[in-house]
C-alpha positions in Angstrom: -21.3 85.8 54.0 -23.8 84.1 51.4 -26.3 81.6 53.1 -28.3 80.0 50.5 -25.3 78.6 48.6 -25.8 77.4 45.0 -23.3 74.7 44.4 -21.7 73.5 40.8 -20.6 70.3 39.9 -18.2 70.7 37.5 -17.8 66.5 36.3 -15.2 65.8 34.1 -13.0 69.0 32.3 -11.0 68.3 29.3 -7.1 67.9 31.3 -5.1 64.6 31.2 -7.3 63.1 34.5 -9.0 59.9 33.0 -6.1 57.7 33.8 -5.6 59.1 37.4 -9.0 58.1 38.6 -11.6 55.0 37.0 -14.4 57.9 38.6 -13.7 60.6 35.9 -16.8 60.1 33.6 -15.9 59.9 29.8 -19.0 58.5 27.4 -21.6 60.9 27.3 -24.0 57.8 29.6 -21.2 57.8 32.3 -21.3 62.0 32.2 -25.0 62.0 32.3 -24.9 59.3 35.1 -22.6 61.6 37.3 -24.9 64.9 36.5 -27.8 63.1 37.9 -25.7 62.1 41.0 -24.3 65.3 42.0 -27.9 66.9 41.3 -29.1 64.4 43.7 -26.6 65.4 46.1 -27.5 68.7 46.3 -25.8 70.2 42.9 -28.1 73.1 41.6 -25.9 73.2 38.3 -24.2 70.7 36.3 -20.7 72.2 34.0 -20.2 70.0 31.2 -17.1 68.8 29.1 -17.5 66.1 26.9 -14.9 63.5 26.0 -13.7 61.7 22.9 -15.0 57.5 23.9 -11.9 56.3 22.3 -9.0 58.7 24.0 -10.7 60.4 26.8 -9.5 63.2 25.7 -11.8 66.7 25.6 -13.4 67.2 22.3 -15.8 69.7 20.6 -18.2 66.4 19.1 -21.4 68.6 18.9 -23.1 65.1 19.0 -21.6 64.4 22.2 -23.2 67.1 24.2 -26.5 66.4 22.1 -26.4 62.8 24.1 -25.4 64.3 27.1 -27.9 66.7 27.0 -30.9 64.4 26.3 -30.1 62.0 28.9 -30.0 64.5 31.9 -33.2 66.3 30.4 -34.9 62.8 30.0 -34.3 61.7 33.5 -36.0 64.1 35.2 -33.9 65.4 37.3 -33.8 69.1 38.1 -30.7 70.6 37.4 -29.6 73.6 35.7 -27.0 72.7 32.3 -24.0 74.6 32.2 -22.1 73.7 29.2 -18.5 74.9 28.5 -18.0 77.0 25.4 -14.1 77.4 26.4 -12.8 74.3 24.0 -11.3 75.5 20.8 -8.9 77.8 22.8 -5.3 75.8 22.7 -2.3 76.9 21.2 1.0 74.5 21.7 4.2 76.6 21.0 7.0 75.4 18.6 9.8 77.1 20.4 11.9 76.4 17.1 8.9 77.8 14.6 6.5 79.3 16.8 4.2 79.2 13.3 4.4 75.5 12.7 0.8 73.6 13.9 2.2 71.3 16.9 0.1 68.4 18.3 -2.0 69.7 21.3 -3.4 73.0 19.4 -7.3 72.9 19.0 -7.5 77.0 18.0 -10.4 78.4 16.4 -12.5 81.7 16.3 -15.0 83.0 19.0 -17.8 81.4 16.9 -16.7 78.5 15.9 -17.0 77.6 19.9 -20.5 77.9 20.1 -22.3 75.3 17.5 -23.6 73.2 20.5 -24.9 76.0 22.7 -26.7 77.6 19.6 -28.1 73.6 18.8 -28.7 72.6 22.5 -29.4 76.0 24.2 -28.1 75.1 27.7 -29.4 77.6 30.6 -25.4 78.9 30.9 -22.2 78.3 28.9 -18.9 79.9 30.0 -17.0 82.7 27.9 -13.1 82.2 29.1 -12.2 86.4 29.4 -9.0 86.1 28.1 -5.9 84.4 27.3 -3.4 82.5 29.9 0.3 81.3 29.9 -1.7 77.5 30.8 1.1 75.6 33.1 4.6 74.7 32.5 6.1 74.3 28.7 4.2 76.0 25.5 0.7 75.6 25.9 -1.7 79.3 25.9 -4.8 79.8 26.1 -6.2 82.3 23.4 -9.2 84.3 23.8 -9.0 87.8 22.7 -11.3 90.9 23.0 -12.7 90.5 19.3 -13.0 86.6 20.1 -14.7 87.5 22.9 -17.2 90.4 21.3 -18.4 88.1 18.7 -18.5 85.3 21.2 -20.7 87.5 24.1 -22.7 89.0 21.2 -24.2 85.8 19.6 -24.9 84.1 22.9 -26.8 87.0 23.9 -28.6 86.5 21.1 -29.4 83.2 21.6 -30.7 84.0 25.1 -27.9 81.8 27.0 -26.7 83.3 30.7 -22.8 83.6 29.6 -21.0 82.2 33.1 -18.0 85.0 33.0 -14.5 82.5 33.3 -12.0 84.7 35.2 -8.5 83.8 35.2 -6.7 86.8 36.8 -7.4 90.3 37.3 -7.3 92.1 33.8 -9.5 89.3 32.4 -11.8 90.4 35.0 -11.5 94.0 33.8 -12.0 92.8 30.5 -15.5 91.7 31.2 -16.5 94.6 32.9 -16.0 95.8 29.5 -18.7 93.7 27.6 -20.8 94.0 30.6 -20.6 98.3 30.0 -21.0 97.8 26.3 -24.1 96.1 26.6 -22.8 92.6 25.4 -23.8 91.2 28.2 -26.8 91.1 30.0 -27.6 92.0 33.6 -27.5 90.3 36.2 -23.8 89.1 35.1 -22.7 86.1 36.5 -18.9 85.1 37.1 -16.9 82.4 38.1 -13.4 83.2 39.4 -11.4 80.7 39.0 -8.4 80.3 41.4 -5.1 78.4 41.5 -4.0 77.5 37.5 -1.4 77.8 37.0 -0.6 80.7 35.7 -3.7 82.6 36.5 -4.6 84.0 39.7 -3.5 82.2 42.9 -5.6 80.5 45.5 -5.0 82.8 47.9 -8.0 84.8 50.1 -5.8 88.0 49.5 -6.4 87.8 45.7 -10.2 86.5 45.8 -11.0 89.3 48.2 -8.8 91.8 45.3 -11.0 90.7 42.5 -14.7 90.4 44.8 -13.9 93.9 44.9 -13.7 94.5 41.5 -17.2 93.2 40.5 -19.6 95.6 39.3 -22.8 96.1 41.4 -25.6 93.8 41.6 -23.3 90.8 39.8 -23.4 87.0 40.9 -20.1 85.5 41.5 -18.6 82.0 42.3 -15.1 81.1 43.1 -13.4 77.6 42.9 -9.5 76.6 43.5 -8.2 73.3 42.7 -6.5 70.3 43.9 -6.9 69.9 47.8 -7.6 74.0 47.6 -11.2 73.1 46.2 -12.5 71.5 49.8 -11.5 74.4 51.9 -12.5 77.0 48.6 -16.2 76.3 49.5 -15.8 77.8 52.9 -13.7 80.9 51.8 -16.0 81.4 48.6 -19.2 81.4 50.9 -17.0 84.0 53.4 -16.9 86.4 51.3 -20.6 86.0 49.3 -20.0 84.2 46.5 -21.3 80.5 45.3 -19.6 77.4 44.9 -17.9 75.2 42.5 -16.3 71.2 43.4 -16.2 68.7 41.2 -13.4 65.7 39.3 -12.6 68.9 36.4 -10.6 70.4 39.3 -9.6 67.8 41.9 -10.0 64.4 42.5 -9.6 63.6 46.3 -12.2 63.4 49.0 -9.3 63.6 51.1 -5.8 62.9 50.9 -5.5 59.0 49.0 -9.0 58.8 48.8 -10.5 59.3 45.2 -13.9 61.0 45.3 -16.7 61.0 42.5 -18.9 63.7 41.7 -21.5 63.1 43.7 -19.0 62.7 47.1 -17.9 65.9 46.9 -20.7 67.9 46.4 -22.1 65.9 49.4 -19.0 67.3 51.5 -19.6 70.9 50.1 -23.3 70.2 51.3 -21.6 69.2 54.5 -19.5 72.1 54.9 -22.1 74.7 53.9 -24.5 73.7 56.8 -21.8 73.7 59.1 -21.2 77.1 58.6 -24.9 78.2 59.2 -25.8 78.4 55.3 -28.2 76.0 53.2 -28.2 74.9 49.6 -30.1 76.5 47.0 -32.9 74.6 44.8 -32.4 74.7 41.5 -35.8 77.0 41.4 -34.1 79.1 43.7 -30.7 79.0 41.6 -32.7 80.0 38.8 -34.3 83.4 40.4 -30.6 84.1 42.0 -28.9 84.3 38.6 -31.9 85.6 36.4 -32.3 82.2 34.3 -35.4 81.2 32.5 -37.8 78.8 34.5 -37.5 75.3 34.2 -39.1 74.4 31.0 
């Protein structure tokens, strides 16, 4: 069981959530607004999506994450920046034509991921390990091996902790890969990432399967969605691992009650010292997963 518990906020995602709650943030002021909160609340690190101001809709706007960015680092507040480097990954099936472009794919290479990480230089981005049937109809998610060499090798050299993205089990084998040909650097930290559909389940069975398939010495988290997410802190923490709530993957307190950010990493915070544990400092988040000091 893991008692000093670093906890994620993950704040807004890229899915179709905006008009299902007014508390999913979209302009880069209302994202930067939530970070703050939830660091407040006992967040150690902030994951970061940004979102087109017009739609709401997830976008790859490089200027975007540069406001989001300078806002959180201007406040003051001390949290560790996670941004995703998983956008740029969708691929909408024409069942007629599978060739033709349909509305829906955003697909480009490894690299071409990455421009706001190499420009803002976050403490962690994620690298998605692989590519995933995502939900009902057409839509994958495409991530291959060379996507992912070229992708692990460039933010390695830009110094960014890669946060491993782990969908089912062989995507998990697949970063043991990088990790044993050097492309990523020790200690490896991954997030495993239960209940999407159609990755792994949320089911302890599974999450205990793939915990045991982590090399030695590596930092792990775990998350499930929907009304899984809640009771996910509490299994994640079981079996060693941090923990990850937040509006990208539910957005319930409890049932018919919307949450914000900041609510529910309060009731991770709640259900942590329940169990006996306490919340890592983002100082101590920092020495657990072998990130830079704060600068």
């Amino acid at each position: 069981m893991n008692r000093e518990v670093i906890i994620t906020a993950a704040l807004t995602g890229a899915g179709d959530t905006v008009g299902k709650s007014e508390f999913v943030p979209v302009t880069p002021e209302q994202i930067a607004t939530s970070a703050v909160e939830a660091a407040n609340a006992g967040a150690a690190v902030v994951h970061i999506h940004v979102r087109n101001i017009e739609t709401g809709q997830g976008t790859r706007d490089v200027a975007l994450y540069r406001e989001v960015v300078r806002r959180i680092r201007e406040s003051d507040v001390d949290v560790i920046i996670n941004l995703t480097a998983g956008m740029g990954g969708d691929l909408v099936i024409d069942q007629e034509d599978p060739l033709k472009p349909v509305d829906g794919t955003d697909l480009v290479n490894g690299l071409d991921r990455l421009p706001h990480v190499e420009e803002l230089l976050p403490d962690i981005c994620t690298m998605d390990c692989g590519s995933l049937n995502f939900g009902e109809g057409s839509q994958l998610y495409v991530s291959t091996p060379d996507m992912l060499r070229a992708g692990a090798k460039r933010i390695q050299e830009l110094g960014v902790k890669p946060e491993l993205e782990i969908f089912d089990t062989g995507q998990l084998w697949f970063a043991t890969k990088l990790i044993a040909e050097g492309l990523i650097d020790p200690p490896p930290l991954f997030q495993l990432c239960m209940g999407i559909p159609y990755g792994a389940p949320a089911d302890p069975g599974v999450l205990q399967a793939m915990v045991n398939m982590l090399p030695e010495g590596a930092n792990w988290a775990s998350f499930a969605i929907g009304r899984d997410q809640l009771p996910w802190v509490a299994q994640s923490m079981l079996l060693g691992g941090q923990v990850r709530v937040g509006l990208e993957d539910n957005l319930y307190l409890s049932k018919g009650v919307k949450a914000t950010n900041a609510q529910l990493v309060e009731r991770a915070v709640t259900i942590i010292e329940a169990m006996g544990g306490t919340v890592a400092t983002p100082d101590q988040a920092r020495t657990t997963l072998g990130l830079r000091p704060r600068s």
